[in-house]
N, C-alpha and C positions, 0 to 999 in steps of 0.2 A: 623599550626605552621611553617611549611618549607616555606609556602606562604607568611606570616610574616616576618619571616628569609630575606628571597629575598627583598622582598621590603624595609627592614633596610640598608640590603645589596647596593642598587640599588641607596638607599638617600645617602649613606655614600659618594659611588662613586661621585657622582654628586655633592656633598659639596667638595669633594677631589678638583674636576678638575673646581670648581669653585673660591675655594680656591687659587688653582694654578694658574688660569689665572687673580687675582687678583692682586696675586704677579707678575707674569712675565709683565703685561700691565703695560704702561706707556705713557700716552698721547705727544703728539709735544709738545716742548719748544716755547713761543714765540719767536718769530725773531728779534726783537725789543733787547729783552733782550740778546739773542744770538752776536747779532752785536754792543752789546755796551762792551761786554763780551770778546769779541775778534777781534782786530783791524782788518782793511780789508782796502782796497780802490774796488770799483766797479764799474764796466766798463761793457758796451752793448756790445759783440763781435756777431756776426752772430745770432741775434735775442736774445742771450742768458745774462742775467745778471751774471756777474761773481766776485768773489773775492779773489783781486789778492793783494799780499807784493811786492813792486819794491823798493829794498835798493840798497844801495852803491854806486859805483862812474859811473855816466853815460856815461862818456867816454871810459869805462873799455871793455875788453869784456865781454859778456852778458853770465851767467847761466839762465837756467830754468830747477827749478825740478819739478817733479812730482810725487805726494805722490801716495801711493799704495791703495789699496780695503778697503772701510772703512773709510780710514781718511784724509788727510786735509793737510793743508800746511802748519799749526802749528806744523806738525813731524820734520820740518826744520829747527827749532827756534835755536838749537844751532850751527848746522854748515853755519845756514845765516852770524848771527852773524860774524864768524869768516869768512867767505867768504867775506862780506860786504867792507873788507877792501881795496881788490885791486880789486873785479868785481863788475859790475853790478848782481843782485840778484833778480831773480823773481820768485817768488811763488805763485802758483793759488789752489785753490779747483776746482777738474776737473768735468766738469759736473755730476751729480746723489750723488753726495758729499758733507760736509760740509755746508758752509754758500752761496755756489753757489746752492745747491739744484735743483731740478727737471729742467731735460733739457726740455724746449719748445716748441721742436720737440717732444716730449718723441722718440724717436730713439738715442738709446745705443749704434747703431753700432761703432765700432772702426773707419772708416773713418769719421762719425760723428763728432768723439771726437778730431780727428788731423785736420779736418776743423777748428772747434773753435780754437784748437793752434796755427793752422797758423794763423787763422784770429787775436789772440791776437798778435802774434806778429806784422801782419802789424800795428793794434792797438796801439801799444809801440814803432814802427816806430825800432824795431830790424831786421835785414837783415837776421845777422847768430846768432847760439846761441850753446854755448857746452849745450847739454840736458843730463839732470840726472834723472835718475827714480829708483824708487824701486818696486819690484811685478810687478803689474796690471801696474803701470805708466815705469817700466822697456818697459815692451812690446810695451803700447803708445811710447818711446822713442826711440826704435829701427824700427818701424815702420814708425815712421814720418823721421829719417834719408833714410830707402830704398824710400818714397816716395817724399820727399822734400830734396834730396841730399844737393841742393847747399845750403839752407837754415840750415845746422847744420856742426859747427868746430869738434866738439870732442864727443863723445858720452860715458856716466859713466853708465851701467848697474846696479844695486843692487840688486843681486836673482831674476831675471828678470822671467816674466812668458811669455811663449807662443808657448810652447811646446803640444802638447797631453797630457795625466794625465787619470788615471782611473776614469770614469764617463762625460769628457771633450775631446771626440772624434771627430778628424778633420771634418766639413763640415758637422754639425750638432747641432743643440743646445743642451746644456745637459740636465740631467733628472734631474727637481727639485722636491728635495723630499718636501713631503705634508707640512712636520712640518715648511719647510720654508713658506710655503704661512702666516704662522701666524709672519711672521715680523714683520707688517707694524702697529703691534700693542707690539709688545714687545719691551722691554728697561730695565730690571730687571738690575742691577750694576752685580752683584757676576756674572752674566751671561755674562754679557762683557766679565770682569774680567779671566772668566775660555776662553774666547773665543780668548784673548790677550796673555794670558801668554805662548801658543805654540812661539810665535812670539822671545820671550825672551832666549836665553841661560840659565840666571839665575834668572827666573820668581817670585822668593820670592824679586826681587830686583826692581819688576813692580812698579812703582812710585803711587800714588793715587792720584795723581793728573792728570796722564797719562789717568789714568783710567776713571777719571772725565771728561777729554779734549773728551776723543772717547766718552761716552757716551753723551755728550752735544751735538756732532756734528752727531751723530744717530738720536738724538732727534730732529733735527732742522728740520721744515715741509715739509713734502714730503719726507724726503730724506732714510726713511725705506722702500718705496713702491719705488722709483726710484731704489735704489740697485736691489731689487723682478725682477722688468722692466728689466735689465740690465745683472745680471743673465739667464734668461729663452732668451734674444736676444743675447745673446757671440755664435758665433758659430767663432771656429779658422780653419786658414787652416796652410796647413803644411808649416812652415818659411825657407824652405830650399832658396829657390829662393830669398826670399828678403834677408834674411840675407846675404849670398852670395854678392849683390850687394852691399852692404853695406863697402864704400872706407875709412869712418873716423876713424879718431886712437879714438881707444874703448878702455876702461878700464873694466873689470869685479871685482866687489867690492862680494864677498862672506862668511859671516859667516861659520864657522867651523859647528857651534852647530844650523844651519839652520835645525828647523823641520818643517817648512811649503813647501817649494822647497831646497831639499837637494842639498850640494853643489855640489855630483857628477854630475849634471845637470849642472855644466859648461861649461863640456866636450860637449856636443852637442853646444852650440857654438863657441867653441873653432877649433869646428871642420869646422864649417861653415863660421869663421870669422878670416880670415885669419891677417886681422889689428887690431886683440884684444889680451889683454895677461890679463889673471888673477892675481888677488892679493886674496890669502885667508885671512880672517880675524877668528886667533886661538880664541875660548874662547867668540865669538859672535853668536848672532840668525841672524833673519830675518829682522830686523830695527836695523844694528850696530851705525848709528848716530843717533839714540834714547837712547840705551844701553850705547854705548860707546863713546860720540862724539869724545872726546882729541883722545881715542885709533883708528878711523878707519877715522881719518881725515889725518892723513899724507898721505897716498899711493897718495889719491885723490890732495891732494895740489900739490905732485910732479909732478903729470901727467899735470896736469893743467900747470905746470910752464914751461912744455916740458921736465921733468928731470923722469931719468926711476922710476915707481912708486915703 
């Protein structure tokens, strides 16, 4: 009977966790249907196909942002928009992301990834460019300033990463847990969903369309096994040295209600970066020009215009 028992026991499990991988899998989106779905222009830069938004006035001077971990340069849409009107605007999916998908190297390293942006901007024939990042594309943006000086005006941080963090230890890659290896096959929505909403202040107020946009661009091929890639190759070293060198007037743009990179993590560049001056943003997360465009678009316009933000 208990040997019965077990073996009901043992089916039950195994319809459980096949049940569950039922729900959680979710095959690539076609491409095809991806890139008709969401405008792009696409460009060769250093072997790489990329896709990039270049709006506004070509004479102006030139932004480039750079979206964070996960997403895409559709996070941009509304302060393009509003930026469009006296700069030039460009926006890319950075390699292992989006509709640019798997880099052709497969090398994730971070000089990798500021190769392709220089290379895009000789591409664009831009000389200098104010760069703006958030997260992950923060770090890309303070990084290409210590390494490409002449080549950046202004530099906009957004919760910027590249600091050490428990489990992302200097001059070592991190330890990825098992359950990540099962990426490159998951896509579940509500699991975005819960994976989006830290990023939010007021996460009941996540948009579903928001939620659709990240999941679309998850799905797009290759690009859940390139993150997997890119993850297990991040090894950081300590930013004291480059920051430091870093001459451009910098802005730090900060969410209050930051639970992914809290905002006390200012203070470390603040301290490092003697030509930056923070702006908090009360009452926002981790993506306030998703949240909040109107509300965390002023600091950024005055800086920009040379007026104290």
């Amino acid at each position: 009977m208990l040997r019965r028992i077990l073996r009901w026991a043992a089916a039950f499990c195994f319809l459980a966790i096949a049940g569950l991988a039922l729900w959680l899998n979710a095959p690539d989106k076609p491409r095809a249907a991806l890139e008709a779905a969401y405008p792009g222009e696409y460009l060769h830069v250093r072997g790489q196909r990329m896709r990039v938004l270049d709006s506004g006035q070509r004479g102006a001077p030139a932004l480039i942002l750079l979206h964070g971990f996960g997403s895409s340069l559709d996070t941009w849409e509304p302060w393009a928009k509003a930026l469009s009107a006296r700069y030039r605007v460009v926006r890319l999916d950075l390699p292992g992301f989006g509709l640019t998908g798997p880099d052709t190297t497969c090398d994730y390293s971070d000089a990798r990834t500021l190769l392709v942006l220089e290379g895009l901007m000789n591409r664009l024939g831009i000389a200098r460019a104010t760069l703006i990042g958030n997260s992950l594309g923060g770090r890309f943006a303070w990084e290409f300033a210590a390494r490409y000086p002449l080549r950046v005006d202004k530099l906009v941080l957004i919760s910027p990463d590249g600091f050490a963090s428990p489990g992302f230890d200097y001059g070592k890659a991190p330890e990825v847990p098992f359950v990540m290896n099962l990426m490159p096959w998951v896509g579940a929505r509500a699991l975005i969903r819960d994976n989006l909403a830290p990023a939010w202040a007021h996460p009941e107020a996540l948009p579903d369309s928001v939620v659709d946009r990240y999941r679309d661009m998850l799905l797009a091929p290759g690009v859940r096994r390139a993150i997997l890639d890119r993850t297990r190759q991040t090894i950081l070293v300590d930013p004291a040295l480059r920051l430091r060198s870093i001459t451009a007037p910098t802005l730090i743009l900060w969410g209050e209600e930051d639970q992914m990179i809290p905002v006390r993590n200012a203070e470390d560049y603040l301290r490092l970066m003697p030509h930056a001056r923070l702006v908090r943003l009360p009452g926002m997360g981790h993506v306030p020009f998703e949240e909040s465009p109107a509300g965390s678009l002023p600091p950024l316009a005055r800086f920009l215009a040379g007026e104290k933000p």
